[in-house]
KOLBADO-871533 format. One record per residue (C-alpha): residue in three letters; x, y, z. Coordinates in Angstrom, 1 decimal, padded with zeros to 4 digits. Example, Ala and Ser with C-alpha at 12.3 -4.5 7.8 and 13.67 -1.06 7.14 Angstrom:
BEGIN
BATI:aa:east:north:up
BATI:Ala:012.3:-004.5:007.8
BATI:Ser:013.7:-001.1:007.1
//
This chain:
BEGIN
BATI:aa:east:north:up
BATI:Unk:-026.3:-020.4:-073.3
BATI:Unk:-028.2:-017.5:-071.8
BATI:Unk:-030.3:-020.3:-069.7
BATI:Unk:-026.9:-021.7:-068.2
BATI:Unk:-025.9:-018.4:-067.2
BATI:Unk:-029.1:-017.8:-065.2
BATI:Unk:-028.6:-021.3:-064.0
BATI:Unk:-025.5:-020.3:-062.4
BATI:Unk:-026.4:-017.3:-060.8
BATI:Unk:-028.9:-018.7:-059.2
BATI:Unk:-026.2:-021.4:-057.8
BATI:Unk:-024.1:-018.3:-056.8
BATI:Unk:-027.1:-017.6:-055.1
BATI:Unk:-027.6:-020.4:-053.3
BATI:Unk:-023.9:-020.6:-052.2
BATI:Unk:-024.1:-017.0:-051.2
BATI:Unk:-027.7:-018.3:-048.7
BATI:Unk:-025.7:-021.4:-046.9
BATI:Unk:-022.6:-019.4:-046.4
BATI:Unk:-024.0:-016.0:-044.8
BATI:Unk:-026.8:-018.2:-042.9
BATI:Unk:-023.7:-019.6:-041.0
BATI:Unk:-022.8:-016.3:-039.9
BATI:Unk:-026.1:-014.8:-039.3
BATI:Unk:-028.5:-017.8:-038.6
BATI:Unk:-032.1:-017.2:-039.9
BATI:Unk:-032.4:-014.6:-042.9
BATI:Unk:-033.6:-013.8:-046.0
BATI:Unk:-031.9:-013.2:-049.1
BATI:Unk:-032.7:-012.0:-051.9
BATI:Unk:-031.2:-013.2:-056.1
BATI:Unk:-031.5:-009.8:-058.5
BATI:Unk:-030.7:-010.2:-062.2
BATI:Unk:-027.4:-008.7:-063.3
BATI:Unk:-026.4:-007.7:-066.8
BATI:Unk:-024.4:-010.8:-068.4
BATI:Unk:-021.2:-007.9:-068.8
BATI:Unk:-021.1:-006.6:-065.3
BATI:Unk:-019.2:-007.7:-062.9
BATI:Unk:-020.6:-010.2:-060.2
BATI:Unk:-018.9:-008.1:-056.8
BATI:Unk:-019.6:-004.9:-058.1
BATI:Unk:-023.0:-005.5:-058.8
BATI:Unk:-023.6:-007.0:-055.4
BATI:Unk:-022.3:-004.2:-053.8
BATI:Unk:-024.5:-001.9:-055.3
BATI:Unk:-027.6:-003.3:-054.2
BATI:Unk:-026.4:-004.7:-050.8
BATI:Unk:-028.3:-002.4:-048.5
BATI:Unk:-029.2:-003.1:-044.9
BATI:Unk:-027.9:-006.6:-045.0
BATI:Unk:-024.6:-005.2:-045.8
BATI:Unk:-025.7:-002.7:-042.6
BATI:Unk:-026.1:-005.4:-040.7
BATI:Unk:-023.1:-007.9:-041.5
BATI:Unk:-020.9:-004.4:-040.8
BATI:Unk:-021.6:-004.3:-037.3
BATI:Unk:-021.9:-007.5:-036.5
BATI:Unk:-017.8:-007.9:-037.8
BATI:Unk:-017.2:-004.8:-035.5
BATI:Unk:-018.5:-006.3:-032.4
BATI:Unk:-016.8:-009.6:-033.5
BATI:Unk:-013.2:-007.1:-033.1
BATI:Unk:-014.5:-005.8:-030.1
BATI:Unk:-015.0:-009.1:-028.4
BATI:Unk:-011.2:-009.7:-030.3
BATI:Unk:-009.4:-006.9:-028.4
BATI:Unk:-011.4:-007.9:-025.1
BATI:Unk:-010.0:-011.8:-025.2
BATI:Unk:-006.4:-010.6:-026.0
BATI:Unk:-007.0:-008.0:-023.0
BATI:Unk:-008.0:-010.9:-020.7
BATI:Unk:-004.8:-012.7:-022.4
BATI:Unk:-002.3:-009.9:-021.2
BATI:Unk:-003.7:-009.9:-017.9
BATI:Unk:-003.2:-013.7:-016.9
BATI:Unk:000.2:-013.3:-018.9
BATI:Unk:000.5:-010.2:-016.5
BATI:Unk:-000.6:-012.5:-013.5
BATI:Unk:001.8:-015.4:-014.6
BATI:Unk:004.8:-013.6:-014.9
BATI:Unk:004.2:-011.6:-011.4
BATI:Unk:003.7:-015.3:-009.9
BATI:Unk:006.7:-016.8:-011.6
BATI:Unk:008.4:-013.5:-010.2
BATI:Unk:007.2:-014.7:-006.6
BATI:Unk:008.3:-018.4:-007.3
BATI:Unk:012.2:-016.8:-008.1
BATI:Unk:012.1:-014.7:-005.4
BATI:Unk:010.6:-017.6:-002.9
BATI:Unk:013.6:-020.3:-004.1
BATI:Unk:016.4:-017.8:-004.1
BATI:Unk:015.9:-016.2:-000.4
BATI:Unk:015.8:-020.2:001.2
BATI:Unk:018.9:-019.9:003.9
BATI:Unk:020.7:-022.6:004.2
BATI:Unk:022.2:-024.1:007.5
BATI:Unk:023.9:-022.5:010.0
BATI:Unk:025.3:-023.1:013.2
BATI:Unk:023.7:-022.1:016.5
BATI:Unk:023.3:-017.9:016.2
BATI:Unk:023.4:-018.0:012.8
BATI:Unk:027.0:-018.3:012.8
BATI:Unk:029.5:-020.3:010.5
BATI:Unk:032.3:-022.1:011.0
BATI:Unk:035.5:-019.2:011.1
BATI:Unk:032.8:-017.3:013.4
BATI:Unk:031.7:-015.0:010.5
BATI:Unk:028.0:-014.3:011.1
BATI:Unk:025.4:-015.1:008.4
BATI:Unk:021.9:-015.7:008.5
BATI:Unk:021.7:-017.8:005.2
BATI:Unk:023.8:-018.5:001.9
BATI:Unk:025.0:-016.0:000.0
BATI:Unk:024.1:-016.2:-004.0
BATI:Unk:025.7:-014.5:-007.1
BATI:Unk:024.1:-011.5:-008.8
BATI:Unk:023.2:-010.0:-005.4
BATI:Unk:022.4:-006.5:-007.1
BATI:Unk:019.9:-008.1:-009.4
BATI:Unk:017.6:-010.1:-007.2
BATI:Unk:017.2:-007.0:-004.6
BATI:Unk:016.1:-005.1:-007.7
BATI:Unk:014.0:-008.2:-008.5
BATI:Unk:012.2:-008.1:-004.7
BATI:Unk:011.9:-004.8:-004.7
BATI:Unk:009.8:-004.6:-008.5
BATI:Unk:007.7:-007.3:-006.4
BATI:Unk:007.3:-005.6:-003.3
BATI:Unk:005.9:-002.3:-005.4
BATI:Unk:003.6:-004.8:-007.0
BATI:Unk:002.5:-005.4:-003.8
BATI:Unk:002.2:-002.0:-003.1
BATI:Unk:000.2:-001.6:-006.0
BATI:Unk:-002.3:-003.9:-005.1
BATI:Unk:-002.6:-002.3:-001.7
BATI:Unk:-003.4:001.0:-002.9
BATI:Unk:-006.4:-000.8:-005.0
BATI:Unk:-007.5:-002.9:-001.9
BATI:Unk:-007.8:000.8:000.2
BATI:Unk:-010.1:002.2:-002.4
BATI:Unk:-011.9:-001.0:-002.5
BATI:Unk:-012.6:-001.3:001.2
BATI:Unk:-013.4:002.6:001.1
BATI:Unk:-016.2:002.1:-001.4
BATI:Unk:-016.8:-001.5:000.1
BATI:Unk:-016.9:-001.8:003.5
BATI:Unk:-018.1:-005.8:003.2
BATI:Unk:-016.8:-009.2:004.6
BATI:Unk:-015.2:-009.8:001.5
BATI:Unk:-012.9:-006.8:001.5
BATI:Unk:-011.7:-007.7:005.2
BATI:Unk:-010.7:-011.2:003.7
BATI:Unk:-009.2:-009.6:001.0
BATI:Unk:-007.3:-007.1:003.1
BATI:Unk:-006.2:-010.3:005.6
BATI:Unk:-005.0:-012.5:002.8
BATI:Unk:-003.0:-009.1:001.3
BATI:Unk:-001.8:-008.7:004.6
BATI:Unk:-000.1:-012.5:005.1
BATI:Unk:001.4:-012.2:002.0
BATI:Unk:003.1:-008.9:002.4
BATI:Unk:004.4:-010.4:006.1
BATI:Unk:005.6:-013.4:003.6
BATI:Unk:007.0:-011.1:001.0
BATI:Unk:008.9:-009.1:004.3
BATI:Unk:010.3:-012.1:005.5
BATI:Unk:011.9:-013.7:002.1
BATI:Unk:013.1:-009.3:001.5
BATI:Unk:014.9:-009.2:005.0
BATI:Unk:016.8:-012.2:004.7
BATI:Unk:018.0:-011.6:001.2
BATI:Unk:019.3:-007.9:002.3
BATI:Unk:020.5:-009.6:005.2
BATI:Unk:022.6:-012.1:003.4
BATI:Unk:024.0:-009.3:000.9
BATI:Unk:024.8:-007.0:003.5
BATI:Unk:026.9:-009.5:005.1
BATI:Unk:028.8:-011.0:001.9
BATI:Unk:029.3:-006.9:001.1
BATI:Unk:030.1:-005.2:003.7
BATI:Unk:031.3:-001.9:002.2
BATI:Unk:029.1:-001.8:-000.9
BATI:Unk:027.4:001.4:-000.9
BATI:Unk:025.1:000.7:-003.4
BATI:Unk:023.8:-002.0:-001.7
BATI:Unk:023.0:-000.5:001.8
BATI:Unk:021.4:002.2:-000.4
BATI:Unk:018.7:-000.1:-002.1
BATI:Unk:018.6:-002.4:001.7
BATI:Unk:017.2:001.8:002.7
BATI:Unk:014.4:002.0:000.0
BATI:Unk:013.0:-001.8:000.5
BATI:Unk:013.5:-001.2:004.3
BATI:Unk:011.4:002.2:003.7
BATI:Unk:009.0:000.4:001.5
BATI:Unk:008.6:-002.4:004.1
BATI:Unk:007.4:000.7:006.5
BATI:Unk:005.1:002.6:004.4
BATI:Unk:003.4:-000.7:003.6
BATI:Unk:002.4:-001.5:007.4
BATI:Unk:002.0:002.0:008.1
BATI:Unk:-001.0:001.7:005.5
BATI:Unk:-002.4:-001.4:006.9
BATI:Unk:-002.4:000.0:010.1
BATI:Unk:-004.7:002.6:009.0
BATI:Unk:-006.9:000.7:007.1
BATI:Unk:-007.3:-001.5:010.5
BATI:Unk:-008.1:002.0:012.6
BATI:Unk:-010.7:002.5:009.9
BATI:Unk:-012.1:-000.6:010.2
BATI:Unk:-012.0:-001.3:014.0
BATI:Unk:-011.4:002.2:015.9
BATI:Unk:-009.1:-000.3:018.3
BATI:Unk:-007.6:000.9:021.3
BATI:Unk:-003.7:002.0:020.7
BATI:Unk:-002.7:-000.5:023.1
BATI:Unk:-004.2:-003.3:020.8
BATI:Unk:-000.9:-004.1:019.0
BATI:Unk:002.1:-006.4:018.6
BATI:Unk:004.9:-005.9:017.1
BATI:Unk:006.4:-008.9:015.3
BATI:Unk:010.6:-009.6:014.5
BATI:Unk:010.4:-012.3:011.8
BATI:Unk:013.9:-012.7:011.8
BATI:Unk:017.7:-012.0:013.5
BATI:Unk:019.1:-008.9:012.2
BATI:Unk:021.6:-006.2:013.3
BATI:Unk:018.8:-003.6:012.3
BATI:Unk:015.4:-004.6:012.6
BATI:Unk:014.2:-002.9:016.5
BATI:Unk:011.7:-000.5:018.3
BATI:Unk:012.8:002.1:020.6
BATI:Unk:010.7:003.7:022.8
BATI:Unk:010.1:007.9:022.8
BATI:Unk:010.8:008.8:026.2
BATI:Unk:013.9:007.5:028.8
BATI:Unk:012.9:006.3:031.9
BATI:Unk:013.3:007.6:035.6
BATI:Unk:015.2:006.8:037.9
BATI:Unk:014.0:004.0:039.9
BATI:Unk:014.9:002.4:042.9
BATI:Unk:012.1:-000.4:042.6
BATI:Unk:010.4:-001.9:039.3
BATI:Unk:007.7:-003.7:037.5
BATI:Unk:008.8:-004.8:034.3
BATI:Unk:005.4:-006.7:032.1
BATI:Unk:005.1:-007.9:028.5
BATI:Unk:003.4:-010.7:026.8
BATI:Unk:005.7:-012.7:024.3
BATI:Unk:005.6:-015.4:021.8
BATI:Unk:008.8:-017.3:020.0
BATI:Unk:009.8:-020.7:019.1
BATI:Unk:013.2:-019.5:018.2
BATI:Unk:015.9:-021.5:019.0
BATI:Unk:018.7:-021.6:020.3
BATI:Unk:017.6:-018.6:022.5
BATI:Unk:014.6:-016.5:022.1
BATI:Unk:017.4:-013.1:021.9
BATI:Unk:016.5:-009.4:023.3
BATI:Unk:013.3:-008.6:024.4
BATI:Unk:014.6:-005.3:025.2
BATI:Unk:017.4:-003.6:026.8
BATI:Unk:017.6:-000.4:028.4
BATI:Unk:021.2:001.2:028.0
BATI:Unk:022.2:004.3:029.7
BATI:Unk:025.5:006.7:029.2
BATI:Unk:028.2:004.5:030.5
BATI:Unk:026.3:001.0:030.9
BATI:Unk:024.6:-000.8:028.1
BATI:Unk:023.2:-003.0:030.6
BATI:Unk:021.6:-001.0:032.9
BATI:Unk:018.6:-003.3:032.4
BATI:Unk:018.2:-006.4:030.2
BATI:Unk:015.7:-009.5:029.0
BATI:Unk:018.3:-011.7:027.5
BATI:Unk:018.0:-015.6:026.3
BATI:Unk:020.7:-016.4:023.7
BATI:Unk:022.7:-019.8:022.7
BATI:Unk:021.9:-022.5:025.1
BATI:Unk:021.4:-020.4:028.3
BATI:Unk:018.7:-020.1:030.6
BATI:Unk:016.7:-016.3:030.3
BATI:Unk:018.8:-013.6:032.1
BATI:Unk:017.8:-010.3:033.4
BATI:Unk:020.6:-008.0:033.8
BATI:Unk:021.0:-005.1:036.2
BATI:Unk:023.9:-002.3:036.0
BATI:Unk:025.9:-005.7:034.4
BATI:Unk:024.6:-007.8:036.7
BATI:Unk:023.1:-011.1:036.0
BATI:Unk:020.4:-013.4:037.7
BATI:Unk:019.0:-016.5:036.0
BATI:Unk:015.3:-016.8:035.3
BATI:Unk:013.2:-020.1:035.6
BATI:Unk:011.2:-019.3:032.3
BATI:Unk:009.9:-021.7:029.7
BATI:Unk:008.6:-020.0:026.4
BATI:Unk:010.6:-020.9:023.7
BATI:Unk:007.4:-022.9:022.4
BATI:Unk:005.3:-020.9:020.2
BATI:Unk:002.8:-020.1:022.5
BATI:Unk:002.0:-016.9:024.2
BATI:Unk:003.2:-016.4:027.7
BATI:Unk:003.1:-013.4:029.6
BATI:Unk:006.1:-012.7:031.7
BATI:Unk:006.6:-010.2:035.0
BATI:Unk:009.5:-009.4:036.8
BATI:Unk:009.9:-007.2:040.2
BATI:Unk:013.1:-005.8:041.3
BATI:Unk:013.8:-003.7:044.4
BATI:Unk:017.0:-002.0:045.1
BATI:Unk:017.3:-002.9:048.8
BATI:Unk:019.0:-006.1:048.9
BATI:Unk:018.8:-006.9:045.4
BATI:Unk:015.4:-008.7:045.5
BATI:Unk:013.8:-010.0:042.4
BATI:Unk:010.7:-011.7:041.9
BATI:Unk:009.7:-013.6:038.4
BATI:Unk:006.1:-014.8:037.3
BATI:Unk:005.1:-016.6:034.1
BATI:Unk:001.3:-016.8:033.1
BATI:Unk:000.6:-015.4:036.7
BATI:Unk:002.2:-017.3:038.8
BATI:Unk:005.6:-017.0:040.4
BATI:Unk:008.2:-019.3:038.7
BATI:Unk:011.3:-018.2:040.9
BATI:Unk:012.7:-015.3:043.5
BATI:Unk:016.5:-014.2:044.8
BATI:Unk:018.1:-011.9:046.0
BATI:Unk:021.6:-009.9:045.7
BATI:Unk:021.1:-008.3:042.2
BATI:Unk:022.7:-005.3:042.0
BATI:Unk:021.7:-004.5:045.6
BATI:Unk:021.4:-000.8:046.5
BATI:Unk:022.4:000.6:042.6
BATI:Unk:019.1:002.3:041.3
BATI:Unk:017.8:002.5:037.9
BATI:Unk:019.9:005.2:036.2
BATI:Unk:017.8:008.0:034.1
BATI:Unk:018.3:009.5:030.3
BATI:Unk:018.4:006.1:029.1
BATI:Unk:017.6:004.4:025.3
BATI:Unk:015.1:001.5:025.5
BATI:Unk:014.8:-000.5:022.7
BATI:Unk:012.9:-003.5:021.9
BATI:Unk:014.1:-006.4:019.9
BATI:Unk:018.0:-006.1:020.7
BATI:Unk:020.7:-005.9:023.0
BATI:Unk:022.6:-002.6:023.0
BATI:Unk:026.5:-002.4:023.1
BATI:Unk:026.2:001.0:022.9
BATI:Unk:024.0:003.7:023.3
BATI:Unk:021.0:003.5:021.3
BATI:Unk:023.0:000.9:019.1
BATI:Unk:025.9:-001.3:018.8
BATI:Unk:023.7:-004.5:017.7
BATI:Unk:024.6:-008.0:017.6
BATI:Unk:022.0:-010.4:015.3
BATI:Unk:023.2:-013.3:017.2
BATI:Unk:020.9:-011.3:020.1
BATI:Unk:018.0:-010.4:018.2
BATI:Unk:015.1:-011.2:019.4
BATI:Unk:012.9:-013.3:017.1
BATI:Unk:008.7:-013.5:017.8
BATI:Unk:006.5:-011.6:018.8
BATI:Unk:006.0:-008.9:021.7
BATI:Unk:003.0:-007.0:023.5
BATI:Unk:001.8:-005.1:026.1
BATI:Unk:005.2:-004.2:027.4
BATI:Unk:004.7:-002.2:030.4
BATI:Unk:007.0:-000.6:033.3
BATI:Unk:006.1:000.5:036.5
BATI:Unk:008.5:002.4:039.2
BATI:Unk:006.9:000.0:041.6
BATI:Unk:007.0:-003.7:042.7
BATI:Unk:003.6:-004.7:041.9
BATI:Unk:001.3:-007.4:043.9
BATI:Unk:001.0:-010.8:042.9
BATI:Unk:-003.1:-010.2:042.9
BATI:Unk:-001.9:-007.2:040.1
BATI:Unk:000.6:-009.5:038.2
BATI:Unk:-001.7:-012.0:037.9
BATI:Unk:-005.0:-009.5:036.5
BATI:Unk:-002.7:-008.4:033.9
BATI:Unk:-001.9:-012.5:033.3
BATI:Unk:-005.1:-013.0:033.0
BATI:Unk:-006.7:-009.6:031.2
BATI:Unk:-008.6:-008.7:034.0
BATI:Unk:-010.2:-005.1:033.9
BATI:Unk:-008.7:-003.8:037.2
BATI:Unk:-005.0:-004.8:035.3
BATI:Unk:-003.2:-001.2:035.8
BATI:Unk:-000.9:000.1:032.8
BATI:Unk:002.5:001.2:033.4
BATI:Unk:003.1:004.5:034.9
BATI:Unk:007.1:004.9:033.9
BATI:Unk:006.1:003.2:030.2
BATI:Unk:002.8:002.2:028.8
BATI:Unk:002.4:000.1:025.8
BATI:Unk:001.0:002.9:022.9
BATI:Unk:001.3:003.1:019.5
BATI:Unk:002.6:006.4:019.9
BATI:Unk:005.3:005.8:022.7
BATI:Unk:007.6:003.7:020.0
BATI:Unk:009.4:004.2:017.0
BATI:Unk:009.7:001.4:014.6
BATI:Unk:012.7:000.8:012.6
BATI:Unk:014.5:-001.8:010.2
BATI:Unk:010.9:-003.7:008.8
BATI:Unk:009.5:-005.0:012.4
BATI:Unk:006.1:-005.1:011.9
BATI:Unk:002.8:-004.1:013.5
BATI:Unk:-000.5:-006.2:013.6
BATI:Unk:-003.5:-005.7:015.6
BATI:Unk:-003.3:-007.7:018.9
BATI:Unk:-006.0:-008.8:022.3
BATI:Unk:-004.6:-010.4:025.1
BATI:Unk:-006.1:-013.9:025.9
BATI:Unk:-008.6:-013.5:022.5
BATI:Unk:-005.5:-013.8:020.4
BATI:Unk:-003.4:-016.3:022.4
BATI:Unk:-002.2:-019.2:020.3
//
């Protein structure tokens, strides 16, 4: 009996070997005797010694490895739920059709259907537009620490998606707005994602500085959709002028009309000077009210740039696309000059001053190197700026800086060449 009891100990034993060499791979172990009355555990804990060492720390880097694969879990959770967020946000800003200006049939004016739970899905955006922000503030350290190829491409693909995120933000404020026009609660939130919007491509901004050191005329400023509120206004009036130069490069596909370029709106006339192209009509330039029809073509996605002289004796206007001259009259406003102490905005068509917008005469594209000059330029000077030439003067009256505009309502701000960035 005492035999058979050493016989199975010895099994034990050998049961014990196959198991642990499973978990450790190649080691030895060693079979002590034990006293037939004492328990088998009790006794192999008290002689366990460094294997026991050993088999402890291996279990706690087994946990270790544990916590770090359910970390890794939580973060693609974290990733799915942000992109499923995304997805929500993508299907539920989709505007559906409208007429031509955006306008319905009874002639209220909406830029896209209106949903239920309004108040809900603008807190929804705007928990995604922080994430955003959030992922911003990581990319600036990044590129700080990193100044590499593959934190520009970071910072460019960061950069579409925010202009993405903008786009789907603006329309759904738009669209609530419109179904509420009173709610307070609403225009308050439309304030924060609109200031959000702002600080967001202020940052960029200055992460592009940092990066390139460009010029402060390098810039465009972009209107991704028709709004009563999105605009830039300029810092300064203007003179008065009794002749003018009016320059700007511009990009839209919009349709029907490309809207306001700008508009220049003085005490008692809100169009003492205006680009106009809305509905079906031909682009108009107006002058103290006064309208003459211009022979441009732009409305195809392309960049074009546009000039247009004006003089006050006899009313003579000259206009030039890409450099060369499309068209000429005569009798606009003859003999009325340019009034002073004016608001020029860029981006909508004033009914009053400083304000007073319509979205059915936003302007929707992109804009550029607007300049104004209290001078009817040459055609050998219209057509160096056309063509980036070196000896291409800026506008004396208003130059295009970054720090002669103010921009308001989530129009954005990218980095910009003449003819290297065209189309």
């Amino acid at each position: 009996m005492e035999g058979f009891s050493w016989k199975l100990f010895l099994l034990s034993c050998l049961a014990a070997a196959q198991s642990s060499a499973q978990d450790f791979g190649q080691t030895q172990f060693i079979c002590t005797s034990v006293p037939k009355d004492m328990d088998l555990c009790t006794a192999t804990m008290q002689n366990s010694g460094p294997a026991e060492d050993l088999k402890t720390t291996i279990i706690q880097l087994r946990e270790t490895v544990l916590q770090q694969k359910e970390t890794i879990v939580n973060q693609k959770e974290t990733i799915r739920e942000l992109t499923s967020k995304l997805s929500r946000c993508e299907s539920q800003s989709l505007p559906a059709a409208a007429g031509p200006g955006g306008r319905r049939p009874g002639g209220k004016n909406t830029m896209g259907d209106v949903s239920r739970g309004t108040t809900d899905t603008l807190a929804q955006l705007g928990q995604t537009l922080q994430t955003l922000k959030q992922r911003l503030e990581n990319l600036e350290q990044y590129s700080r620490g990193n100044n590499t190829v593959q934190a520009n491409s970071l910072k460019d693909l960061l950069q579409n998606k925010i202009d993405d995120m903008e786009k789907q933000v603006l329309s759904r404020v738009n669209t609530i707005e419109e179904s509420k026009p009173g709610s307070r609660n609403d225009t308050e939130q439309r304030n924060r994602v609109e200031s959000t919007l702002t600080s967001l491509h202020h940052r960029i901004t200055d992460l592009e500085k940092g990066k390139d050191t460009r010029p402060t005329d390098k810039f465009q400023l972009t209107f991704p959709l028709r709004t009563n509120y999105m605009y830039a206004k300029a810092k300064r009036t203007l003179p008065e002028m009794y002749s003018f130069s009016v320059c700007l490069w511009i990009k839209s596909n919009a349709s029907p009309g490309v809207g306001t370029p700008f508009s220049y709106a003085v005490p008692g006339q809100s169009n003492e000077l205006v680009l106009i192209e809305w509905s079906n009509n031909p682009m108009e330039i107006l002058i103290n009210d006064k309208v003459a029809k211009l022979p441009f073509l732009i409305n195809d996605g392309k960049w074009h740039h546009l000039c247009i002289t004006w003089t006050t004796r006899d009313g003579m206007w000259e206009a030039f696309q890409d450099g060369v001259m499309r068209g000429s009259g005569e009798n606009l406003a003859p003999y009325h000059p340019i009034k002073p102490e004016g608001v020029l905005v860029l981006g909508q068509e004033q009914d009053t001053l400083g304000g007073g917008f319509d979205a059915t005469q936003a302007f929707v594209g992109e804009l550029a190197n607007l300049n104004i000059w209290n001078r009817k330029l040459s055609i050998a000077e219209i057509y160096n700026l056309a063509t980036c030439n070196s000896k291409a003067p800026a506008g004396n009256v208003f130059s295009w800086t970054e720090s002669s505009i103010e921009i308001f309502g989530g129009a954005t701000k990218w980095t910009f060449e003449p003819c290297r960035s065209l189309n």
